[in-house]
C-alpha positions, 0 to 999 in steps of 0.5 A: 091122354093115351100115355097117362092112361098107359102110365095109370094101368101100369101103375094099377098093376104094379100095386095090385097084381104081385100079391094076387100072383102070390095068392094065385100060387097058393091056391093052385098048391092048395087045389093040388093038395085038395084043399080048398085054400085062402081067397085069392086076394088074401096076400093083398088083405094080409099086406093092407093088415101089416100096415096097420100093425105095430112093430115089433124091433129087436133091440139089437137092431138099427134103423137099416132095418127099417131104410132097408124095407123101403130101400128094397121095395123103391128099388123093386117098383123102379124095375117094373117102371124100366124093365119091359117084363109086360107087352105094354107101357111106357117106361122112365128110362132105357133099361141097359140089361147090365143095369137091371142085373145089378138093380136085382143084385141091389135088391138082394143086398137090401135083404141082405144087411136087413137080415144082419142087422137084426143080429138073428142067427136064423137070419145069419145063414139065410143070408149066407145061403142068399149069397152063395145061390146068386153067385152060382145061378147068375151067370146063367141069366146074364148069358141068356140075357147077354145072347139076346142083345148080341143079336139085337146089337144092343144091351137095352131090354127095351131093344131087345124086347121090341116087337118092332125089332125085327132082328129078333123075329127068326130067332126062335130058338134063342127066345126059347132057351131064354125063356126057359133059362130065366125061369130055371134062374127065378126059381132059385133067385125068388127061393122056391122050389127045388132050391127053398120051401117058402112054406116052411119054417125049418131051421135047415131048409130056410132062406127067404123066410129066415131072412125075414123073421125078424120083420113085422108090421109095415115093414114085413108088408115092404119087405114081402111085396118087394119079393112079390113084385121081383117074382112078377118081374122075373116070371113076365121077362120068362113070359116075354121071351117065351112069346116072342119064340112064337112067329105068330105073336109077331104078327099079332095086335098089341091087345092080343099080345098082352092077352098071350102074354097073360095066358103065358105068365098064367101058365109059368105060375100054374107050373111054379105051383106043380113043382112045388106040389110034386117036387121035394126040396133038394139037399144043398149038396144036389142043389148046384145040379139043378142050378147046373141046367139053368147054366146049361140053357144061357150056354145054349143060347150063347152057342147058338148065336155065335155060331150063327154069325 
């Protein structure tokens, strides 16, 4: 009965909790701005509204359009049953962390040929961008990534992230530079500040939104909760490496954990909401500087821990 309970939260969370994250953002920008802002769970009654819409397809487009929206959010619901980016809950399967990088990958390429198919020149070089920034920011994740399972003598998340792998317990500064790394690599891997404005719609600082124009209906409301999943994924493995630099965490009961987990998880969307208040979107020809530091963070790591052995 415990499992199934554990399953049924985990559940609850996965369909709920990406879309108030995304309202929680906003209206935390809104706040800055002085504003007063949508509701909190306006995001989720937008999706619940796009399901009951009727589409609008370019007929130009195929029915990639379509298997790509369900594609994207089968495989970002697959991630969050594996991938230990929570304290807590059962999962389907061993995450093997060269596994979970190339579902992440597979997720962009549903974006991708979506984007594509629809034969939009906006979606044309959003998704070339959408290739270009990957490329330059994700060896900087599997480094982060890579370090922590060289100490944990595992390539499993599940290994990794265990507080019962004691292995982990002393390496506090390893966590941090994870932590801080993976979150450095979300920003530009969920297109947001400094690398994407996902508030505007200009022809020259679109990404993700130029990706998606072509959208509507069900299928924008897939394609929109598939990205607000990935960027609850991505912020609680930050929120989980970060917590597990703290020695006292270690030490603490599995409730209390989950409650430090939150208040991290809180904190890294409060400050996603800072930056892209106070930061200005960086010319593409800056843009690699940036990404440059989040490089830095898993190169760290990697030092560290070789040097250490």
């Amino acid at each position: 009965m415990n499992d199934i309970f554990r399953w049924l939260i985990l559940v609850a969370i996965i369909l709920i909790m990406p879309p108030l994250v995304i309202g929680l953002i906003r209206k935390c920008k809104a706040r800055l701005q002085n504003r007063v802002g949508a509701k909190l769970v306006q995001p989720l009654l937008d999706m619940l509204k796009l399901m009951s819409k009727f589409e609008t397809v370019s007929a130009s487009a195929s029915y990639i359009l379509r298997g790509a929206a369900a594609g994207n959010a089968g495989v970002a619901i697959f991630l969050a049953l594996c991938v230990p980016w929570i304290p807590f809950g059962p999962r389907c399967m061993d995450a093997d962390l060269f596994l979970v990088i190339y579902l992440f990958v597979l997720l962009r390429f549903f974006t991708i040929i979506a984007a594509i198919d629809t034969s939009s020149p906006f979606g044309g070089f959003g998704a070339s961008r959408e290739i270009m920034l990957p490329v330059l920011v994700e060896p900087g994740v599997i480094l982060c990534l890579a370090s922590l399972g060289l100490l944990a003598h595992s390539s499993s998340l599940n290994v990794i992230f265990s507080f019962k792998n004691m292995v982990m317990f002393d390496q506090h500064g390893v966590w941090v530079l994870a932590g801080c790394g993976l979150y450095m690599a979300s920003l530009i891997e969920l297109s947001r500040m400094p690398a994407d404005d996902p508030t505007t719609h200009l022809e020259l600082t679109m990404i993700h939104e130029a990706m998606i124009l072509e959208n509507s209906g069900p299928n924008l409301a897939l394609t929109e909760y598939a990205h607000a999943l990935k960027l609850l994924i991505l912020m609680g493995m930050s929120a989980q490496c970060l917590i597990h630099g703290f020695a006292a965490v270690w030490n603490l009961d599995s409730p209390l954990r989950v409650l430090v987990w939150g208040v991290t998880l809180i904190g890294l969307l409060l400050l996603t909401a800072v930056i892209e208040s106070s930061a200005v979107k960086l010319r593409w020809t800056k843009l690699p500087e940036f990404i440059a530091y989040a490089v830095t963070f898993g190169l760290l790591c990697s030092v560290f821990v070789l040097g250490g052995r």
